[in-house]
TIDOKE-494935 format. One record per residue: residue number from 0; y, z, x of N, C-alpha, C in turn. Coordinates in Angstrom, 3 decimals. Example, Ala and Ser with C-alpha at 12.3 -4.5 7.8 and 13.67 -1.06 7.14 Angstrom:
{num:0; n_py:-5.690; n_pz:7.800; n_px:13.190; ca_py:-4.500; ca_pz:7.800; ca_px:12.300; c_py:-3.300; c_pz:7.800; c_px:13.200} .
{num:1; n_py:-2.250; n_pz:7.080; n_px:12.850; ca_py:-1.060; ca_pz:7.140; ca_px:13.670; c_py:0.030; c_pz:7.870; c_px:12.900} .
This chain:
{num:0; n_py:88.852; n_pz:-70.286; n_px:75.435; ca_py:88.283; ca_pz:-71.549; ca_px:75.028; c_py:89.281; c_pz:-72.660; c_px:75.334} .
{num:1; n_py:88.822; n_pz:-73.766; n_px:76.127; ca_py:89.843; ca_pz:-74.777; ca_px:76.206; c_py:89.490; c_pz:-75.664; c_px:75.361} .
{num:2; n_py:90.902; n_pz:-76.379; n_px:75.085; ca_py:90.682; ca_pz:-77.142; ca_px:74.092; c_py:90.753; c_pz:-78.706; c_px:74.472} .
{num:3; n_py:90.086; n_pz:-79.479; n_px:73.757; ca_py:89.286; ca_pz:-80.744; ca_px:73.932; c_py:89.693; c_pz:-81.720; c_px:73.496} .
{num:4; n_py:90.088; n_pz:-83.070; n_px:74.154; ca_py:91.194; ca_pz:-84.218; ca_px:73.701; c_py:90.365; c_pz:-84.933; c_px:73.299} .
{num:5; n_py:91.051; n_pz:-85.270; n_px:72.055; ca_py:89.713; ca_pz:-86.154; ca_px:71.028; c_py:89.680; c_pz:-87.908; c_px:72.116} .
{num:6; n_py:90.559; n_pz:-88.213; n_px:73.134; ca_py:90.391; ca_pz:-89.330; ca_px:73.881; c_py:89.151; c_pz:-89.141; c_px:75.094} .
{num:7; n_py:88.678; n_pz:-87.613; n_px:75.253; ca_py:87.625; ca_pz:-87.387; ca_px:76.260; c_py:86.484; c_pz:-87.396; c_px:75.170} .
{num:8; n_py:86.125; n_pz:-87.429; n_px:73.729; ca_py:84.891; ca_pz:-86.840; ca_px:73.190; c_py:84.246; c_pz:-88.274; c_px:73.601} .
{num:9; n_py:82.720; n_pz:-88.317; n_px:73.483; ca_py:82.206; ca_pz:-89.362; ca_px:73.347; c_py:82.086; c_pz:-90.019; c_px:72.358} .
{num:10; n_py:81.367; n_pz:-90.905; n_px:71.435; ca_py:81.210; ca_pz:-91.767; ca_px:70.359; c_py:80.774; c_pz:-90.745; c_px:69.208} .
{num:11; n_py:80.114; n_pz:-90.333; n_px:69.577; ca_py:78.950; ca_pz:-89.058; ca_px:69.063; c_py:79.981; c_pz:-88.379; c_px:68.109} .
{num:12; n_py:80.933; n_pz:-87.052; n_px:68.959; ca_py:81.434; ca_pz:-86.419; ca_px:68.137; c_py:82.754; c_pz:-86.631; c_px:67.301} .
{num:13; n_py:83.611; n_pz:-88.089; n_px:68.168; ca_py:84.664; ca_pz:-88.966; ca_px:67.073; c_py:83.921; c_pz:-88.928; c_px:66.179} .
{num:14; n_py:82.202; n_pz:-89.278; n_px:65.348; ca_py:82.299; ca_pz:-90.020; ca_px:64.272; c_py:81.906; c_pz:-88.547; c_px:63.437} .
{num:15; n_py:81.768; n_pz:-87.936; n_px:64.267; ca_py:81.436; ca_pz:-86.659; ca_px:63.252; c_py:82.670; c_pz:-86.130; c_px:63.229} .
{num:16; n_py:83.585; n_pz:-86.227; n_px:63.576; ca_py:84.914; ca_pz:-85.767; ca_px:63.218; c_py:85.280; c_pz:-86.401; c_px:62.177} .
{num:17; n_py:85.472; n_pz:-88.508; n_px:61.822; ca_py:85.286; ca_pz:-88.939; ca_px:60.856; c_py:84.818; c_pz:-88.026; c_px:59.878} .
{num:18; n_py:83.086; n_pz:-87.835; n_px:59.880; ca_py:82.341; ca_pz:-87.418; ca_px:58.888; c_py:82.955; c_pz:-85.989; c_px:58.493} .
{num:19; n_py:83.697; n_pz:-85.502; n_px:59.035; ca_py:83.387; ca_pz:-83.960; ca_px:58.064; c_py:84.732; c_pz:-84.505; c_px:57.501} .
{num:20; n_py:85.839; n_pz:-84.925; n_px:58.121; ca_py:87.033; ca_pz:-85.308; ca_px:57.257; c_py:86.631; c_pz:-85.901; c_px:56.202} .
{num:21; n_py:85.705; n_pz:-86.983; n_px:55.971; ca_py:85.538; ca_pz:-87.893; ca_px:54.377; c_py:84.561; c_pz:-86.565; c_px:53.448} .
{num:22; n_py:83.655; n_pz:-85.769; n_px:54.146; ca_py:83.150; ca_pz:-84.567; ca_px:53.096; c_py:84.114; c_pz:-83.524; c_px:52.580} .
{num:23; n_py:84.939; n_pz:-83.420; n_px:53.520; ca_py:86.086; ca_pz:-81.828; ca_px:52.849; c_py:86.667; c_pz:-82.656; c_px:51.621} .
{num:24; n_py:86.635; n_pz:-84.416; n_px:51.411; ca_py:87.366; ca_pz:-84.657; ca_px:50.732; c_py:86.854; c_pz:-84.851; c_px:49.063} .
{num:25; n_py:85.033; n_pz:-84.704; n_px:49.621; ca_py:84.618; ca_pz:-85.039; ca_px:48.342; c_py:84.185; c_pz:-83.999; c_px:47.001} .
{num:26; n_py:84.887; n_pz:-82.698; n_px:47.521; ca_py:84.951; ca_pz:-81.624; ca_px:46.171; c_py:83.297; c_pz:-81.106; c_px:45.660} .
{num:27; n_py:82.408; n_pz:-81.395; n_px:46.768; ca_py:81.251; ca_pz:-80.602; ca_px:46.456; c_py:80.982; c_pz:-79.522; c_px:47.470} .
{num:28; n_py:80.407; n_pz:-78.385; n_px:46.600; ca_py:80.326; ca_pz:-76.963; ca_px:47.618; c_py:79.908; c_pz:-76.878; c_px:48.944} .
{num:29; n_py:78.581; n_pz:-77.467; n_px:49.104; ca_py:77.706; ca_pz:-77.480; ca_px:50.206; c_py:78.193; c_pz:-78.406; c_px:51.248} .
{num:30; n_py:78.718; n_pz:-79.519; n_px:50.912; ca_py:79.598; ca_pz:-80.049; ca_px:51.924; c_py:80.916; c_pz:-79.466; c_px:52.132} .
{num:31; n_py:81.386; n_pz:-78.684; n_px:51.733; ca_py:82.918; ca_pz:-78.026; ca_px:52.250; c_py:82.330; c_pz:-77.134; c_px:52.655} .
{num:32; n_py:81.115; n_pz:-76.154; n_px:52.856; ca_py:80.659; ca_pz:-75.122; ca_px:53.192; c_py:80.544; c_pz:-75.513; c_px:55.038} .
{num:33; n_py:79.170; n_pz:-76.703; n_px:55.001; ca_py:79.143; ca_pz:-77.266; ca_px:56.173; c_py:80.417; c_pz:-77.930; c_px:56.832} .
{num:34; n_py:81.563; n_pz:-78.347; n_px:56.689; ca_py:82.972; ca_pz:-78.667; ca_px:56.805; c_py:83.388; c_pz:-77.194; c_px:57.665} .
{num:35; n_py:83.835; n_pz:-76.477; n_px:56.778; ca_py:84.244; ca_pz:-75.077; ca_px:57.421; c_py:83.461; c_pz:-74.500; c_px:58.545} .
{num:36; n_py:82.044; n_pz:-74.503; n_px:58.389; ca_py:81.646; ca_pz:-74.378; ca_px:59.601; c_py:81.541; c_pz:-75.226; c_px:60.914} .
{num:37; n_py:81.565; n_pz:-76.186; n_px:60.514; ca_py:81.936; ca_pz:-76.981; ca_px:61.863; c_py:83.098; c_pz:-76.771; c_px:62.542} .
{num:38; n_py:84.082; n_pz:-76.980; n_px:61.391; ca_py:85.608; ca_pz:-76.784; ca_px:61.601; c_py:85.874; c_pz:-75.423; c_px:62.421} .
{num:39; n_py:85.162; n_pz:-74.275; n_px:61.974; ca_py:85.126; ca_pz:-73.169; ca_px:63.011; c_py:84.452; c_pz:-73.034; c_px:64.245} .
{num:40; n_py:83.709; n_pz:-73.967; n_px:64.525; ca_py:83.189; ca_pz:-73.914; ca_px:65.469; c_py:83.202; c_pz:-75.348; c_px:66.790} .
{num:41; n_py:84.438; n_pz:-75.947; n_px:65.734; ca_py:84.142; ca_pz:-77.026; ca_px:67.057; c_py:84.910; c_pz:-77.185; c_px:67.773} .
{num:42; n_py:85.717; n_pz:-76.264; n_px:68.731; ca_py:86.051; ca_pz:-76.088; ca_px:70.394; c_py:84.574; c_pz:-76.056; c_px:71.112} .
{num:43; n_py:83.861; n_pz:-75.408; n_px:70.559; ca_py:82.476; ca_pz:-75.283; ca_px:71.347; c_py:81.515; c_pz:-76.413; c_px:71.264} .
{num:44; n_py:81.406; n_pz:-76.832; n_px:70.004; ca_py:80.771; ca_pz:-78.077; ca_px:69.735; c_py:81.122; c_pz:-79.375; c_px:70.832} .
{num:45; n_py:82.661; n_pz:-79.667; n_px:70.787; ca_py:83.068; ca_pz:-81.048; ca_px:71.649; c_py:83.002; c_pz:-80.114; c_px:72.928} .
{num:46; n_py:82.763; n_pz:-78.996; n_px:73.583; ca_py:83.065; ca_pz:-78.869; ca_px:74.931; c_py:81.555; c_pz:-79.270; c_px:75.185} .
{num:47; n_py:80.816; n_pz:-78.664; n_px:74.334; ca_py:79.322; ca_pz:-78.969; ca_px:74.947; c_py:79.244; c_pz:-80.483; c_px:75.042} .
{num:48; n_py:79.732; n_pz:-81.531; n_px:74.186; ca_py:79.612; ca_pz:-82.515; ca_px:74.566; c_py:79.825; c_pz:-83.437; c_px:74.915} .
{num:49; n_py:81.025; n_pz:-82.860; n_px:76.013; ca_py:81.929; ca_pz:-83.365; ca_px:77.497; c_py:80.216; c_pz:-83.972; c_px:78.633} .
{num:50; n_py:80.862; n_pz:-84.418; n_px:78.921; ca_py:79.193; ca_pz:-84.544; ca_px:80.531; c_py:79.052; c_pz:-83.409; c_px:81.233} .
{num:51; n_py:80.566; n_pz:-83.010; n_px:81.478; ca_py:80.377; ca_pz:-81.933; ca_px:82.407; c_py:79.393; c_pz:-80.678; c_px:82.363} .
{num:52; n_py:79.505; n_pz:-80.531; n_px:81.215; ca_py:79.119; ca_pz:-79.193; ca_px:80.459; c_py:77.780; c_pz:-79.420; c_px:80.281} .
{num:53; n_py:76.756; n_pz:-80.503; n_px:80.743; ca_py:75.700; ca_pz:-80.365; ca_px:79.845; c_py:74.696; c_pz:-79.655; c_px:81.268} .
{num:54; n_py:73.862; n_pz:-78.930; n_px:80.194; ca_py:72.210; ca_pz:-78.523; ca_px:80.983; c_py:71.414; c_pz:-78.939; c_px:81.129} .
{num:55; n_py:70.732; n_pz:-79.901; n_px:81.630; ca_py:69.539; ca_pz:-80.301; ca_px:81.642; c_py:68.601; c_pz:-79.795; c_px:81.083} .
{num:56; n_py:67.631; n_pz:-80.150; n_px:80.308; ca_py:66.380; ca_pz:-80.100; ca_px:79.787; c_py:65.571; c_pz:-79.537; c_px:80.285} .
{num:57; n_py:65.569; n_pz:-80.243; n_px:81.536; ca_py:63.963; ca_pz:-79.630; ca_px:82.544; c_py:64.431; c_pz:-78.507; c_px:83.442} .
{num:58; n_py:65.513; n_pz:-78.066; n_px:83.648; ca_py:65.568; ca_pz:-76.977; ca_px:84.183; c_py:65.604; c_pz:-75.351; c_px:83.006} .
{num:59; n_py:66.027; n_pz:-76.127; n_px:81.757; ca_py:65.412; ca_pz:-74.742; ca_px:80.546; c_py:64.139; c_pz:-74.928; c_px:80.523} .
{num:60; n_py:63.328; n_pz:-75.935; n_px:80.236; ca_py:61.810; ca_pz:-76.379; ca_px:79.891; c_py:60.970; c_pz:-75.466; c_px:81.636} .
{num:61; n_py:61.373; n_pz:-75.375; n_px:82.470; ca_py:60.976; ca_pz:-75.214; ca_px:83.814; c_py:61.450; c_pz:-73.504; c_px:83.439} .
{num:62; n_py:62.438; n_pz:-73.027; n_px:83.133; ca_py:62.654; ca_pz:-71.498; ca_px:83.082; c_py:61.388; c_pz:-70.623; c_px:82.122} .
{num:63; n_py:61.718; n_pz:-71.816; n_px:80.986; ca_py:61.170; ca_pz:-70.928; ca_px:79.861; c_py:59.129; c_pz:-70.882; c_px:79.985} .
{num:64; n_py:58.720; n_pz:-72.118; n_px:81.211; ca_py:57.124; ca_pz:-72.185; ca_px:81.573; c_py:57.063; c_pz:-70.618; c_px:82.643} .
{num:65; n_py:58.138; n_pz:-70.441; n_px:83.052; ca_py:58.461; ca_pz:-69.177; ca_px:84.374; c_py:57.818; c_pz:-67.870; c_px:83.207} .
{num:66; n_py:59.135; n_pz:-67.723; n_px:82.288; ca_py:58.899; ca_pz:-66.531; ca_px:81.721; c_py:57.322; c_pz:-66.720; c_px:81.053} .
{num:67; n_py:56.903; n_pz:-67.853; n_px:79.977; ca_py:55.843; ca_pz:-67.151; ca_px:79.482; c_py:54.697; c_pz:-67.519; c_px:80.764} .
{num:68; n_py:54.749; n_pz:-67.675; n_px:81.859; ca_py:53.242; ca_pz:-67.516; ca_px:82.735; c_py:54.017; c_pz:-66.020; c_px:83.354} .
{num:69; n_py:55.309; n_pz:-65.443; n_px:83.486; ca_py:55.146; ca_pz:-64.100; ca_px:83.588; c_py:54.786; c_pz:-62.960; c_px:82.897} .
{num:70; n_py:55.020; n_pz:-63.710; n_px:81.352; ca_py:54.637; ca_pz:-62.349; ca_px:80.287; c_py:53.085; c_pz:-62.139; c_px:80.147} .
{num:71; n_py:52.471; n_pz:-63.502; n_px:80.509; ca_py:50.964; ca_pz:-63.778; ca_px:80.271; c_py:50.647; c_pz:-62.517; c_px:81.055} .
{num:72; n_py:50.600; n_pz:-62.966; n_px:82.570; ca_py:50.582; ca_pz:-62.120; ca_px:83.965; c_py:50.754; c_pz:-60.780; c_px:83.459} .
{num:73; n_py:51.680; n_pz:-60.455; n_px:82.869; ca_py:52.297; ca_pz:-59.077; ca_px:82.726; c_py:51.744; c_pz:-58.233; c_px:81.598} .
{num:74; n_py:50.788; n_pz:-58.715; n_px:80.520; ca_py:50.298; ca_pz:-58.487; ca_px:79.464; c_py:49.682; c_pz:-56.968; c_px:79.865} .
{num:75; n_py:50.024; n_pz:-56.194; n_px:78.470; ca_py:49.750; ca_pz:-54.899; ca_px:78.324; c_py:50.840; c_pz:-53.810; c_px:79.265} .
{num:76; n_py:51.750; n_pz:-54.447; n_px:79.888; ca_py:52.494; ca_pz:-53.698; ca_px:80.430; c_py:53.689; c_pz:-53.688; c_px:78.602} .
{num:77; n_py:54.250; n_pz:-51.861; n_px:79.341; ca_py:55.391; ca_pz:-52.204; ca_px:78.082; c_py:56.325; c_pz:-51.759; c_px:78.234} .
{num:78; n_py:56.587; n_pz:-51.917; n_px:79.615; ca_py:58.396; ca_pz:-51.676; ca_px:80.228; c_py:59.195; c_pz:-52.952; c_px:80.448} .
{num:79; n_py:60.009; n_pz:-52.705; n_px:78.947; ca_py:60.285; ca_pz:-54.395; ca_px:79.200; c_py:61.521; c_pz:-54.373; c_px:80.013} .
{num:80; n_py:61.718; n_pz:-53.120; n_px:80.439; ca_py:62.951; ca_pz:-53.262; ca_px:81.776; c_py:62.131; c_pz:-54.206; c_px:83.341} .
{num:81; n_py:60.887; n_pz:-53.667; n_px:83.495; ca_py:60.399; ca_pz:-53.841; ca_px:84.897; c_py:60.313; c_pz:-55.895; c_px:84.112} .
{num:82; n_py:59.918; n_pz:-56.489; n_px:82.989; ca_py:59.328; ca_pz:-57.739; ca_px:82.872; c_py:61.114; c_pz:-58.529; c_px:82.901} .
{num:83; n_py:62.181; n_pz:-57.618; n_px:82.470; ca_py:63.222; ca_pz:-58.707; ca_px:82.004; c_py:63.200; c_pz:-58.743; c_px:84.147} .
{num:84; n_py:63.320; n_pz:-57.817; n_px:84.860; ca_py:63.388; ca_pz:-57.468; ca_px:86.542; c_py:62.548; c_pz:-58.888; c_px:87.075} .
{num:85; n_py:61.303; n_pz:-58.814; n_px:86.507; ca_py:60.293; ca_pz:-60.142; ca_px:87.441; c_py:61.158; c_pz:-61.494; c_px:86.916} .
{num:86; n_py:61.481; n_pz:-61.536; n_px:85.920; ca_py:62.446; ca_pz:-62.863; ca_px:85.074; c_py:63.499; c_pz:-63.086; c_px:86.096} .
{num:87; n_py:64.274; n_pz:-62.154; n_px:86.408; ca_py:65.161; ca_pz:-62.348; ca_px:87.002; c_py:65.216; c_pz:-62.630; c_px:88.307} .
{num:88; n_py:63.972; n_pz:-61.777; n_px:88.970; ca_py:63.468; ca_pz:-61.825; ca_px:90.638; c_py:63.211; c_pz:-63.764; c_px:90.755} .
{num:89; n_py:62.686; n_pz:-64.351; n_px:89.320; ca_py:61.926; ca_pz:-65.418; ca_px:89.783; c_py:63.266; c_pz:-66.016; c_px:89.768} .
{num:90; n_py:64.313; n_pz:-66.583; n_px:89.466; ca_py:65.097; ca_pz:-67.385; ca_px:90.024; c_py:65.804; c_pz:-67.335; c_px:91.269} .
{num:91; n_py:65.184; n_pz:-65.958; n_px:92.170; ca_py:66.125; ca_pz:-65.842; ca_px:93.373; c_py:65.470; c_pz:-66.950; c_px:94.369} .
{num:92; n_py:66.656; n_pz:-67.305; n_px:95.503; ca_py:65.605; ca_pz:-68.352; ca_px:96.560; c_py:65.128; c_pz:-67.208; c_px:97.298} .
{num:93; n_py:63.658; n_pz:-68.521; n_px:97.986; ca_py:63.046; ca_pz:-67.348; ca_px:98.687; c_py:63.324; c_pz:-67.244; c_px:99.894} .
{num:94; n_py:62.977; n_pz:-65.580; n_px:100.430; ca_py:63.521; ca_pz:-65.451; ca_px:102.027; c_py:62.909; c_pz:-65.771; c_px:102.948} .
């Protein structure tokens, strides 16, 4: 995991860095609960929200129309080895 210079985050996750610092401080459970978990998890949190790192929308929204018009297609089959195979066939380019 690399780690992330709070001078690259955008606006976004400085102020949520703010925010969990003023909750760890205010001595109620559920906010130190959510605190700790952020706190454990945010190398991943600020990398995702570098520019570099991001995914576009329409290319998950475009995958995930792939799989269910293949499962439709594929209905009553129940080898879900041969359906995860067509999932995977569909992102190859074609020859």
């Amino acid at each position: 995991m690399k780690l992330v210079e709070f001078d690259r985050l955008p606006p976004q996750a400085k102020q949520m860095l703010r925010t969990i610092a003023a909750l760890q401080g205010q001595k109620l459970e559920p906010f130190e609960k959510f605190a700790k978990m952020i706190d454990s998890h945010w190398e991943e949190i600020a990398a995702y929200c570098l520019p570099e790192n991001k995914i576009y929308l329409g290319f998950i929204e475009g995958l995930n129309n792939k799989i269910r018009l293949i499962q439709r297609r594929a209905y009553g089959l129940r080898d879900e080895e041969y359906l995860r195979l067509k999932i995977l066939t569909c992102m190859l380019p074609e020859i």
